[in-house]
C-alpha positions in Angstrom: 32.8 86.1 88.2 35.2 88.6 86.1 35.0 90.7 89.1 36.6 87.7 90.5 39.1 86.8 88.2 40.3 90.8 88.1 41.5 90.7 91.5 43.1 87.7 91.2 44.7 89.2 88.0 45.8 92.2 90.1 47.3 90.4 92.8 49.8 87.9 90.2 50.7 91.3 88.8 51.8 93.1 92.2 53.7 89.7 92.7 55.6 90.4 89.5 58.1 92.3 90.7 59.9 89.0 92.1 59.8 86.7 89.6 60.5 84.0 91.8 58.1 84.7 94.7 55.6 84.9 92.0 56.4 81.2 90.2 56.2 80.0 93.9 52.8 81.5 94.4 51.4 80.2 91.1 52.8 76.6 91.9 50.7 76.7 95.3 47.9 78.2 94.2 44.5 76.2 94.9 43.4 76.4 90.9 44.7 75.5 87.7 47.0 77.9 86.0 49.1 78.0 82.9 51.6 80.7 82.1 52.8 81.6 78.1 55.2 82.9 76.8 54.2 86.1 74.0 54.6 83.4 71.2 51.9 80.9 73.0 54.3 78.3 74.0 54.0 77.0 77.9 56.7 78.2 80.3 55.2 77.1 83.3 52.1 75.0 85.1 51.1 74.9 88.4 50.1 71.8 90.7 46.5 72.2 90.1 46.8 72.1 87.1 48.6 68.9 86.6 46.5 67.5 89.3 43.6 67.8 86.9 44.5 64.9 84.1 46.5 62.8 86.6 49.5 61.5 85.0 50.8 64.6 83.0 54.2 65.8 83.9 55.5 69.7 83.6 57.9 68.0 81.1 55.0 66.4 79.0 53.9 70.5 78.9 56.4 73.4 79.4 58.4 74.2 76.3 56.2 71.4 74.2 52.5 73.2 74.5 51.6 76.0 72.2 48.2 77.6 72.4 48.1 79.0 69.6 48.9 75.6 67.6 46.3 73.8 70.0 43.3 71.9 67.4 40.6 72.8 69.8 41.9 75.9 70.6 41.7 76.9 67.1 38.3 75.1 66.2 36.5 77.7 69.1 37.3 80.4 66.6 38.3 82.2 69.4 42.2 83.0 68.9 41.6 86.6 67.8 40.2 87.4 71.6 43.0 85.3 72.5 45.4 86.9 70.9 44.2 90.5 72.9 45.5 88.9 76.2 49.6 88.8 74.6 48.5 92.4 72.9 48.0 93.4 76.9 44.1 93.1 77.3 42.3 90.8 80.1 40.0 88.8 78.4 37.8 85.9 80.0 36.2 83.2 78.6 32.8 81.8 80.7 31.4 77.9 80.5 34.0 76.5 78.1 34.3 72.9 78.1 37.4 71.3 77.7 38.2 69.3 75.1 39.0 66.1 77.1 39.3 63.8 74.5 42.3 65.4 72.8 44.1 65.9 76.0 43.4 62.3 76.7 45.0 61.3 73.5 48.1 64.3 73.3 48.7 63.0 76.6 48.5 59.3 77.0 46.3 59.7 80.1 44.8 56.1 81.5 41.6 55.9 83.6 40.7 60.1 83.7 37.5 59.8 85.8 36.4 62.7 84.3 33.4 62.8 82.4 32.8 66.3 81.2 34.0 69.4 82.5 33.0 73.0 82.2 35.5 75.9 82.7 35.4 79.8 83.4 38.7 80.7 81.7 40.4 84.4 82.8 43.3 85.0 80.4 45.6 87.9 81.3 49.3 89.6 80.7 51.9 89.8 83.5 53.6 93.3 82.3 57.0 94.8 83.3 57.6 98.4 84.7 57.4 100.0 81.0 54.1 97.8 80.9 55.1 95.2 78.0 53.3 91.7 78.1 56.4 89.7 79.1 54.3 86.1 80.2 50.7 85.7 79.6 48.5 83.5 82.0 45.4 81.4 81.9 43.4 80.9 85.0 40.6 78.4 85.5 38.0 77.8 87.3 36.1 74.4 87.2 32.2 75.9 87.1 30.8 71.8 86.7 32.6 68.5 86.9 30.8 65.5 85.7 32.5 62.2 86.9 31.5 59.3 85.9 32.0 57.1 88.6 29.8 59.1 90.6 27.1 59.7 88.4 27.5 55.9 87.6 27.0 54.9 91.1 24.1 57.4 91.9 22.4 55.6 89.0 23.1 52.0 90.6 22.0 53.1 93.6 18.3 54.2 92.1 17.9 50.8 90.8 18.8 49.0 93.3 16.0 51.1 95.8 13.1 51.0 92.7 13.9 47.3 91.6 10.3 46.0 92.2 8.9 49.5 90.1 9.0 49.0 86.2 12.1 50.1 84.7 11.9 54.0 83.9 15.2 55.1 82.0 14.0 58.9 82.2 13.6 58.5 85.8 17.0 56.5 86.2 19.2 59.0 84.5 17.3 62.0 86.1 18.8 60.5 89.1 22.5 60.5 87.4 21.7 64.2 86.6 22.4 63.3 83.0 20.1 63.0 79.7 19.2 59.3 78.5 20.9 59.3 75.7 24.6 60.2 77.7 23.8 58.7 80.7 22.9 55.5 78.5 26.3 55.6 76.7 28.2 56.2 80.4 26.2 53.5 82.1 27.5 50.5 79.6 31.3 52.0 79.7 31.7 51.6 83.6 29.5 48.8 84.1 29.6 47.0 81.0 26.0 46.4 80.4 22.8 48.6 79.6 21.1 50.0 82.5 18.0 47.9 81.8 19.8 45.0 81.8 21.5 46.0 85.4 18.1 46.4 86.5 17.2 43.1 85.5 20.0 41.4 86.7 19.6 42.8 89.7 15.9 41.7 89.8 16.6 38.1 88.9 18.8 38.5 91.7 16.0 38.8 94.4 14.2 36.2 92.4 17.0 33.5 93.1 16.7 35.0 96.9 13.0 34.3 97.4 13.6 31.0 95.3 15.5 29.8 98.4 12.5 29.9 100.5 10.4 26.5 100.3 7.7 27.9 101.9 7.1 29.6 98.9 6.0 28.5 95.4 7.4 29.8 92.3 4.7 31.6 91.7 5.1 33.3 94.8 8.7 33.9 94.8 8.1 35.6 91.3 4.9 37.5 92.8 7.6 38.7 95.9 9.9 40.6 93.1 6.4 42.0 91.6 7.4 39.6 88.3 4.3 37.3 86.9 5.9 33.9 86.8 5.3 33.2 82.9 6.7 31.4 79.5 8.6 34.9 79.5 10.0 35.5 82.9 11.2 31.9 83.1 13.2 32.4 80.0 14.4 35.6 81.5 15.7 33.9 84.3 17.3 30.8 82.3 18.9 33.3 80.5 20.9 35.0 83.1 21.4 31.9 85.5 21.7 29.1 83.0 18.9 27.1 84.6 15.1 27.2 84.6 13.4 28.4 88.4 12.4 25.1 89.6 16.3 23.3 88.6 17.3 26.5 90.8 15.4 25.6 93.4 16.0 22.0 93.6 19.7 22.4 93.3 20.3 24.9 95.8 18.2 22.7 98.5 20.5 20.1 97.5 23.6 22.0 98.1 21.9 22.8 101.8 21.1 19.4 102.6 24.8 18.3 101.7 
């Protein structure tokens, strides 16, 4: 990987000689960089880079963003091997995560489906002929992207296939590729509720389909969602529908005759 990020170095600095064509090149380029001045302050961003949180503007960021003044920046303990990139040193920076709650917040950013994300940061001088650090850039590469949308509806989508299996949260948020305790905490904020009571919605659900048949009994339209039809499950299902199984039943065959 710093193999990588060297010959991309290399090639920004044999651009260098036209400042222009080089600006032009950063601004197309297919990843996320950031170019400093030597006192840390931002003098340009490319598309990618804005791309990445949405609604941020170059204005929200050039001349306003200082690196070195950056709260997560400094809480990494890391500015020293920062500072060795404006001193004219390449240094690089592997699995970083970015702090995506303070960007959020500096930024004003609505509705970032981003989750988590993990960075391999090369950070490296642009020098002029008498090879003095005139800009400094950061280049990032996205190693792992958590969205929660996706993970969200990978989750959804387990349920909904193991519905007549006992609940397993292990099993659930293995299939979100998260732990419990984050997938848990990402499952209520998209979808409001726990992902136990999803999965019991969703049951209750199928019970209210089978309920429909009459060649059925309750018993059996329970038995059909593999749910015993007890004190317990009846309660269940007044809770989430407001009616015990048998006014279901009898109020929906109604509705049909009508």
């Amino acid at each position: 990987m710093e193999d990588r990020h060297n010959d991309i170095r290399e090639a920004f600095q044999s651009f260098f000689v036209k400042k222009e064509l080089l600006a032009k090149v950063i601004d197309c380029f297919p990843y996320p960089i950031q170019v400093y001045a030597p006192d840390g302050t931002s003098v340009l961003v490319n598309k990618a880079m804005l791309a990445e949180f949405q609604s941020v503007s170059p204005d929200m960021v050039v001349g306003k963003y200082n690196v070195f003044k950056d709260p997560a920046v400094i809480a990494t303990g890391q500015i020293p091997v920062l500072k060795r990139a404006f001193q004219g040193e390449t240094v690089f920076f592997p699995d970083v995560k970015v702090p995506l709650e303070e960007i959020v917040e500096r930024y004003g950013i609505r509705d970032l489906d981003i989750e988590a994300v993990y960075q391999d940061i090369t950070v490296f001088p642009l020098l002029d002929d008498e090879k003095r650090v005139l800009y400094v850039a950061a280049f990032f590469i996205n190693r792992r992207v958590y969205r929660g949308k996706d993970e969200i509806t990978k989750a959804k989508e387990y349920i909904e296939s193991h519905w007549q299996e006992p609940f397993d949260l292990k099993a659930t948020a293995k299939a979100a590729c998260l732990s419990k305790a984050h997938f848990t905490k990402l499952f209520k904020k998209h979808t409001g509720v726990t992902p136990h009571e999803y999965y019991i919605n969703y049951k209750i659900s199928k019970v209210k389909e089978k309920l429909l048949d009459t060649n059925l009994s309750i018993s059996q339209a329970f038995a059909a969602c593999n749910m015993d039809y007890n004190g317990h499950s009846a309660r269940v299902f007044k809770a989430k529908t407001g009616v015990s199984p048998s006014a279901y039943r009898e109020c929906q065959v109604k509705r049909n005759e009508v």
